[in-house]
C-alpha positions as CSV (number, residue, x, y, z in Angstrom):
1,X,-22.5,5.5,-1.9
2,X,-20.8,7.2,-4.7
3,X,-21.0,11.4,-5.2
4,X,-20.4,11.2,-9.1
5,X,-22.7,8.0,-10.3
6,X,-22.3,7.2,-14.0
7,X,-24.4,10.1,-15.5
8,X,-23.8,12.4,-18.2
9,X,-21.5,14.3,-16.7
10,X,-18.4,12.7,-16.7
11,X,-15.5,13.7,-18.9
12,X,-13.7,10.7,-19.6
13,X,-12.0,7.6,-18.5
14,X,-9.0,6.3,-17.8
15,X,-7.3,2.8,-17.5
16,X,-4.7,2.1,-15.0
17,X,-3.4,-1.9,-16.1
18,X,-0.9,-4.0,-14.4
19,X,1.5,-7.0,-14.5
20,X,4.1,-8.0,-12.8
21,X,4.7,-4.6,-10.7
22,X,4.6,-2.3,-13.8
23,X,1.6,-0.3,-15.6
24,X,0.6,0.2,-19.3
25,X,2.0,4.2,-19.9
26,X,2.4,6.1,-22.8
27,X,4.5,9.2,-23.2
28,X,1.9,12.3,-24.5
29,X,2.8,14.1,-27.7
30,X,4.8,17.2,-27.4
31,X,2.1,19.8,-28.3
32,X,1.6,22.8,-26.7
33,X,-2.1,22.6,-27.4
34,X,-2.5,19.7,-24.9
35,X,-2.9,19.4,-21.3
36,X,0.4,17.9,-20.4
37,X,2.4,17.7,-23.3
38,X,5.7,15.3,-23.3
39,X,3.8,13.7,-19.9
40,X,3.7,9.7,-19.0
41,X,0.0,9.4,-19.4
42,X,-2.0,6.5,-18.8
43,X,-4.2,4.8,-21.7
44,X,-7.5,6.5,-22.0
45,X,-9.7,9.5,-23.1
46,X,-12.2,11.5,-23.5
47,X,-16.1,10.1,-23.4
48,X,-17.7,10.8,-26.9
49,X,-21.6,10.8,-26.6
50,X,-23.9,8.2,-25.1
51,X,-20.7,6.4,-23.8
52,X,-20.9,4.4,-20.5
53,X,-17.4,4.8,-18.7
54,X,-16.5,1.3,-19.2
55,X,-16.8,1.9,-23.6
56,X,-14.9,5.1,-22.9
57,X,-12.0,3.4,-21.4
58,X,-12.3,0.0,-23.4
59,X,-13.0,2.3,-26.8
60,X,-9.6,4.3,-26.3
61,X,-7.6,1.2,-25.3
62,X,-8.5,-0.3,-28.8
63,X,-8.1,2.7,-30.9
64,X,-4.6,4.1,-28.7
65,X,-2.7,0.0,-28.1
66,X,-5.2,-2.5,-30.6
67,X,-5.5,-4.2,-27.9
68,X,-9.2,-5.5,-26.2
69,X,-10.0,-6.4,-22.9
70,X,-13.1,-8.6,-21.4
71,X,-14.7,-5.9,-19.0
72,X,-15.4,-8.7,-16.5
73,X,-11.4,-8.6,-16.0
74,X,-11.6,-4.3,-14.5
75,X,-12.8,-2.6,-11.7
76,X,-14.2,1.0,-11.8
77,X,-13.4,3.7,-9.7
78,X,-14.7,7.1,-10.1
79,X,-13.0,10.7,-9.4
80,X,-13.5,14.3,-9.2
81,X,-12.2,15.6,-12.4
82,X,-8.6,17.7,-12.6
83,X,-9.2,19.1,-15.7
84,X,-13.1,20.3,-15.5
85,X,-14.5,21.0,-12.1
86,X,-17.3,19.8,-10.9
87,X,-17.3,16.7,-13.4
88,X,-16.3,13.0,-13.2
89,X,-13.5,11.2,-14.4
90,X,-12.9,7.1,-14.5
91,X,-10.5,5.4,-13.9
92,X,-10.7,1.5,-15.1
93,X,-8.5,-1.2,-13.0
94,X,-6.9,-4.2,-14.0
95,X,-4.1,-6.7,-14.7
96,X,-2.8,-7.0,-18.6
97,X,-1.5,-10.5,-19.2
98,X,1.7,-11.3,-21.0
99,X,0.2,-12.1,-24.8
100,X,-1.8,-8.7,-24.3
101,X,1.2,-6.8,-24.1
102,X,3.3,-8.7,-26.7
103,X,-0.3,-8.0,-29.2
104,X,0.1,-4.1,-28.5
105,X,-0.1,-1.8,-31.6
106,X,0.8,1.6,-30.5
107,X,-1.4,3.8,-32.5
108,X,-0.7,7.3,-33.5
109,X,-1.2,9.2,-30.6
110,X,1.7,9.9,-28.3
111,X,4.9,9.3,-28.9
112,X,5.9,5.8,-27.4
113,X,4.4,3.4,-24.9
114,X,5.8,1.3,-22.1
115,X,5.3,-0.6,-19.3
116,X,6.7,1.4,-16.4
117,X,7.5,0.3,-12.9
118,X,4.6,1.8,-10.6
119,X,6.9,3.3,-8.5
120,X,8.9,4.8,-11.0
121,X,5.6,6.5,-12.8
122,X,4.7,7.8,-9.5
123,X,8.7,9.1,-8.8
124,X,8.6,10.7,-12.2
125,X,8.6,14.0,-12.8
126,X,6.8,14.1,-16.0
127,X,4.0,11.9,-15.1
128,X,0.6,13.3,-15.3
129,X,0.2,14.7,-11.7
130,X,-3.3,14.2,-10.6
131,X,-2.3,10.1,-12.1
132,X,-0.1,9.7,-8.8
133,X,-2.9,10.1,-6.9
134,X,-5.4,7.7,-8.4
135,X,-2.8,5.0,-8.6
136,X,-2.3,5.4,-5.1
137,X,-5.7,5.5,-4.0
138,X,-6.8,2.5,-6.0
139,X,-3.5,0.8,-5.1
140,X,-3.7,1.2,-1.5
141,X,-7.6,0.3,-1.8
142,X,-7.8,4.2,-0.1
143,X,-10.2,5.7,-2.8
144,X,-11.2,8.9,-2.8
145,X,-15.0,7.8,-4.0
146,X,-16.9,4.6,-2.7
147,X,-17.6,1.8,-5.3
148,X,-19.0,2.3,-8.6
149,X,-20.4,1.1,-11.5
150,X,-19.3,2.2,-14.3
């Protein structure tokens, strides 16, 4: 059973995408009014109201890369928030095919996108920390929080 359900308390979601070894990144503006500035972030955002995780995460995908996924095609995992204890964060898994990637349209947040080895996001030293360990939890099918719905 899950200790965060998909209530009103959660923060936000995040999407952690896949093909071919690599994962959907973008590098985080260089403000020092963010959490993380100049970071390797992972598509996603903060929930706006009466969002379910799964809009959250499919919302900020479309406004941050132009891109839209089926939500059949991800999995939902949920974790203790990093940036707001005692709340909920999301994190959405699933594979991003070829023509999705060649139909991105960075938007104007951040300052460049790529698709990143896994291993070199979790070796870098300017990824978003807590990120490392939510890859590797839902990588290694160890999570941290049983199954969910979103």
């Amino acid at each position: 059973m899950n200790d965060a359900a998909p209530g009103l308390d959660f923060i936000g979601t995040k999407l952690l995408l896949t093909h071919d070894g690599a994962l959907l990144t973008c590098l985080r503006d260089d403000f020092d009014h963010i959490p993380f500035p100049a970071h390797w972030d992972l598509p996603g955002g903060g929930r706006e109201a009466g969002e379910t995780p799964m809009q959250c995460g499919l919302r900020e995908l479309a406004e941050e890369f132009g891109i839209e996924l089926p939500p059949e095609r991800l999995t939902a995992r949920a974790f203790p928030s990093a940036q707001s204890p005692g709340r909920t964060a999301w994190l959405l898994h699933g594979t991003i095919l070829a023509q999705e990637i060649a139909a991105i349209r960075f938007g104007d947040e951040g300052q460049e996108w790529r698709m990143m080895p896994v291993a070199g996001f979790l070796a870098h030293p300017r990824a978003v920390p807590h990120f490392k360990n939510w890859i590797n939890a839902v990588l290694s099918n160890n999570y941290q929080i049983g199954d969910t719905q979103p």
